[in-house]
N, CA, C and O of each residue as an XYZ file, in Angstrom:
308
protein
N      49.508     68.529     23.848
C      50.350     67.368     23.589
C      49.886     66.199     24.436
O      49.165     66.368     25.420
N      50.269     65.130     24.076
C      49.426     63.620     24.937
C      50.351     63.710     25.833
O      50.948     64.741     26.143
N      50.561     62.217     26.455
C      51.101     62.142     27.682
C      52.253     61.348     27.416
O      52.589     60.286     27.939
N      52.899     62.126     26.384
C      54.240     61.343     26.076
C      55.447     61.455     27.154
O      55.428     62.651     27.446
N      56.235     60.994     27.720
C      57.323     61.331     28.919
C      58.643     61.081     28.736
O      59.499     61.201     29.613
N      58.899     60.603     27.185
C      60.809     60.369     27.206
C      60.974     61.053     25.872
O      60.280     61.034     24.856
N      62.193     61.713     26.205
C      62.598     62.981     25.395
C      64.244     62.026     24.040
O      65.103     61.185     24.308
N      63.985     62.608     23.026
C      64.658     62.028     22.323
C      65.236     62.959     20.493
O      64.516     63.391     19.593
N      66.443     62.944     20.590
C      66.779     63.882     19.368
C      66.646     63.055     18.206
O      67.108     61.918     18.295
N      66.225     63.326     17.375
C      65.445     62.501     15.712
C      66.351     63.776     14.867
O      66.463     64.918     15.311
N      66.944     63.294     13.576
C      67.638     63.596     12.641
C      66.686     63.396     11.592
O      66.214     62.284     11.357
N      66.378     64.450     10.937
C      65.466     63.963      9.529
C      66.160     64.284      8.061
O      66.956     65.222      8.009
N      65.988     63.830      7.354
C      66.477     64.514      5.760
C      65.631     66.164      5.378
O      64.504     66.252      4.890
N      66.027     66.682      5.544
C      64.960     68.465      5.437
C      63.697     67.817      4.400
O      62.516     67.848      4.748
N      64.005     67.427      3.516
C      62.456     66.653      2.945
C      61.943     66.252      3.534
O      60.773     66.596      3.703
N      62.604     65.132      4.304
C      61.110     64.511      5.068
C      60.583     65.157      6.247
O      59.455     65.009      6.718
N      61.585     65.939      6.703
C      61.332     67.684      7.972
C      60.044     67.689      7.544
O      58.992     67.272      8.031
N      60.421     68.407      6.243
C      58.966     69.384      6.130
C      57.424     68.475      5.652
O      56.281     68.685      6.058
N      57.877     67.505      4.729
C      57.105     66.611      4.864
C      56.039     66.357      6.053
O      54.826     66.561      6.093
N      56.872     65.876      6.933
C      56.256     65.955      8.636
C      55.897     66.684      9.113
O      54.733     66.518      9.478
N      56.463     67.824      9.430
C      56.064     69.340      9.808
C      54.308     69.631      9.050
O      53.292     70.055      9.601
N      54.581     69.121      7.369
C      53.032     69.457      6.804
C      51.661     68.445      7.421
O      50.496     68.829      7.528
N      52.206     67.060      7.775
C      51.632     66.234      7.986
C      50.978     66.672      9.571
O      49.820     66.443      9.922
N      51.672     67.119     10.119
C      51.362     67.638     11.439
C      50.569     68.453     11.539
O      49.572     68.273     12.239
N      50.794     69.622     10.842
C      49.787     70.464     10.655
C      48.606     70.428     10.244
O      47.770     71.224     10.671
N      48.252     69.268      9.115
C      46.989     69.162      8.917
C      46.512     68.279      9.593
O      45.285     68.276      9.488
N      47.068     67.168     10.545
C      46.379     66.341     11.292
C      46.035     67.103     12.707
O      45.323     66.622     13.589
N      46.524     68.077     12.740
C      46.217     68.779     14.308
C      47.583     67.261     15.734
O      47.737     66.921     16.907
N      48.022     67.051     14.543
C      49.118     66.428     15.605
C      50.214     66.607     16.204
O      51.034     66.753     15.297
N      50.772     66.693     17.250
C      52.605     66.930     17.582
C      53.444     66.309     16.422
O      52.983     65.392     15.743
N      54.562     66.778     16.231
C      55.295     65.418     15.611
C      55.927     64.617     16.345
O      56.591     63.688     15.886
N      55.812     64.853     17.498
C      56.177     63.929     18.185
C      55.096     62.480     18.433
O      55.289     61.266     18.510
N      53.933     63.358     18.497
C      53.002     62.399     18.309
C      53.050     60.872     17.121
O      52.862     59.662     17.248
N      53.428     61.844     15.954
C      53.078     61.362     14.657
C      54.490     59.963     14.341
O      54.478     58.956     13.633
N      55.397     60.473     15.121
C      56.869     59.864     15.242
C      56.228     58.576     16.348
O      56.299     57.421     15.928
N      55.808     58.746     17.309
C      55.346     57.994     18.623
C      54.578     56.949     17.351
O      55.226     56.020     16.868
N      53.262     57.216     16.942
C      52.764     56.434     16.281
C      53.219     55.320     14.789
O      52.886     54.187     14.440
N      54.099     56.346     14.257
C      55.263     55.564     13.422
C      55.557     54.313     13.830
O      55.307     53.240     13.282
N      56.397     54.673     15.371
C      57.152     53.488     16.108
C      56.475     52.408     16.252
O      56.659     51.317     15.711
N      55.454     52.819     17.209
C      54.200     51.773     17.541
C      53.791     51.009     16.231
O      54.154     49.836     16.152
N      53.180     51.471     15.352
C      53.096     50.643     13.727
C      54.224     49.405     13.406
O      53.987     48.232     13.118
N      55.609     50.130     13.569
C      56.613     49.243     13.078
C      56.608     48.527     14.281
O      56.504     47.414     13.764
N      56.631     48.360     15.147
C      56.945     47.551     16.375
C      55.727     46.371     16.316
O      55.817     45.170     16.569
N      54.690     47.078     15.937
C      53.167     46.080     15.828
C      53.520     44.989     14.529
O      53.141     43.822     14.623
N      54.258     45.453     13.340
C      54.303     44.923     12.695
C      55.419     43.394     12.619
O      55.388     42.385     11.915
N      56.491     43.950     13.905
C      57.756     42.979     14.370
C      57.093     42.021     14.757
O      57.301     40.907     14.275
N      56.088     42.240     15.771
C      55.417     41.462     16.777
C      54.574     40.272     15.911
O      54.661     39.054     16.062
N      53.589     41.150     14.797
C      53.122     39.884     14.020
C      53.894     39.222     12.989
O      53.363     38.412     12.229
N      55.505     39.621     12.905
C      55.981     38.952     11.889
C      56.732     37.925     13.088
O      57.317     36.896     12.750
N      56.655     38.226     14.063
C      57.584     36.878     14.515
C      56.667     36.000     14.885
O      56.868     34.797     14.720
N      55.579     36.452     15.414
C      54.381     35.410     15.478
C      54.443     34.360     14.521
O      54.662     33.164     14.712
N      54.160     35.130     13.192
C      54.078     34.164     12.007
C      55.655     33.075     11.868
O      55.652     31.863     11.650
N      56.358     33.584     11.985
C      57.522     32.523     12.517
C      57.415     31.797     13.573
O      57.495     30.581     13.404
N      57.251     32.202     14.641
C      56.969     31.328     15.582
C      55.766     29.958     15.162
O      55.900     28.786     15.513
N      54.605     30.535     14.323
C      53.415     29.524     13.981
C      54.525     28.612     13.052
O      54.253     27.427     13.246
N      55.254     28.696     12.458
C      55.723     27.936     11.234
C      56.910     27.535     11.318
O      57.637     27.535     10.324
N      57.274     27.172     12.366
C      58.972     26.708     13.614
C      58.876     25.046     12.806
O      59.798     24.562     12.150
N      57.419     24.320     13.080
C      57.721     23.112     12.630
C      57.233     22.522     11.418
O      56.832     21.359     11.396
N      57.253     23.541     10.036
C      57.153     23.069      9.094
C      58.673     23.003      8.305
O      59.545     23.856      8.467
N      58.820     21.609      7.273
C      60.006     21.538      7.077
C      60.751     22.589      6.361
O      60.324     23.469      5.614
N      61.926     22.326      6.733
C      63.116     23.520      5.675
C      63.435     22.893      4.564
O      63.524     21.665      4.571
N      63.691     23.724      3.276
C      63.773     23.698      2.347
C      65.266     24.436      1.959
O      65.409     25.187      2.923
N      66.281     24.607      1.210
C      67.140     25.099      0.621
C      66.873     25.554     -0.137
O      65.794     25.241     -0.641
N      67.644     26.556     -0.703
C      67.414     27.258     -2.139
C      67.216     26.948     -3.171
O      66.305     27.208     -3.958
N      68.472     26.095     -3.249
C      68.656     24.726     -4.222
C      67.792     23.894     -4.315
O      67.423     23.361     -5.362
N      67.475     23.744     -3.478
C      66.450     22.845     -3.443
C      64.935     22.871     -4.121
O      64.174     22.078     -4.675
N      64.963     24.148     -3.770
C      63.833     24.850     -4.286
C      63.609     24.968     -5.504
O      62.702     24.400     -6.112
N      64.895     26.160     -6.229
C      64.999     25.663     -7.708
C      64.721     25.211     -8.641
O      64.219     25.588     -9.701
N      65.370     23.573     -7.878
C      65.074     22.572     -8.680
C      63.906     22.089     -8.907
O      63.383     21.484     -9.843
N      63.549     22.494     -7.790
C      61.524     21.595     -7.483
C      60.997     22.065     -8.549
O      60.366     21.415     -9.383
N      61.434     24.191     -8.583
C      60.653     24.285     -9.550
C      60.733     24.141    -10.748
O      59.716     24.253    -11.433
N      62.254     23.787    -11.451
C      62.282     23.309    -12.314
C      62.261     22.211    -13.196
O      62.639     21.961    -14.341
N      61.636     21.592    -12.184
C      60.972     19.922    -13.053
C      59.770     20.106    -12.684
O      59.054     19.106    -12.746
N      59.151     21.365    -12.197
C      57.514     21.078    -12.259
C      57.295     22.189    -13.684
O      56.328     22.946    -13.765
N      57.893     22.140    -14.261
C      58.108     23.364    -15.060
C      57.836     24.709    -14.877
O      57.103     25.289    -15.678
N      58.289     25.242    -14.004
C      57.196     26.759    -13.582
C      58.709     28.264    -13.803
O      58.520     29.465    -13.997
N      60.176     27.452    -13.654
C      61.075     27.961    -14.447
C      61.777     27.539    -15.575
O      62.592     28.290    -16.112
């Protein structure tokens, strides 16, 4: 096992149990491992989605409505 150090109870749907359980087995991985790396993915993915918000703080806002309408006098609805 790696050098994982905080202990934590995970609830799965028995599908996705065994699901995991198979996934483990053929990767030669813990599932704890495979759970660890899950996290890390989604967390990587938070990080570049707020980035991309953060890059685009000062382009203008638009409404819904607003929107809509734009597109419906450029004809595209």
């Amino acid at each position: 096992m790696s050098n994982l150090s905080k202990r934590s109870t995970i609830y799965f749907e028995p599908d996705i149990h065994q699901a995991l359980r198979m996934k483990s087995a053929s990767s030669h991985l813990s599932i704890s491992e495979l759970v660890d790396e899950a996290v890390r993915l989604l967390m990587s993915e938070d990080q570049e989605d707020l980035a991309a918000v953060s890059d685009r703080v000062e382009e203008k806002e638009i409404s819904y409505e607003a929107l809509l309408n734009d597109l419906k006098s450029n004809g595209k609805i």
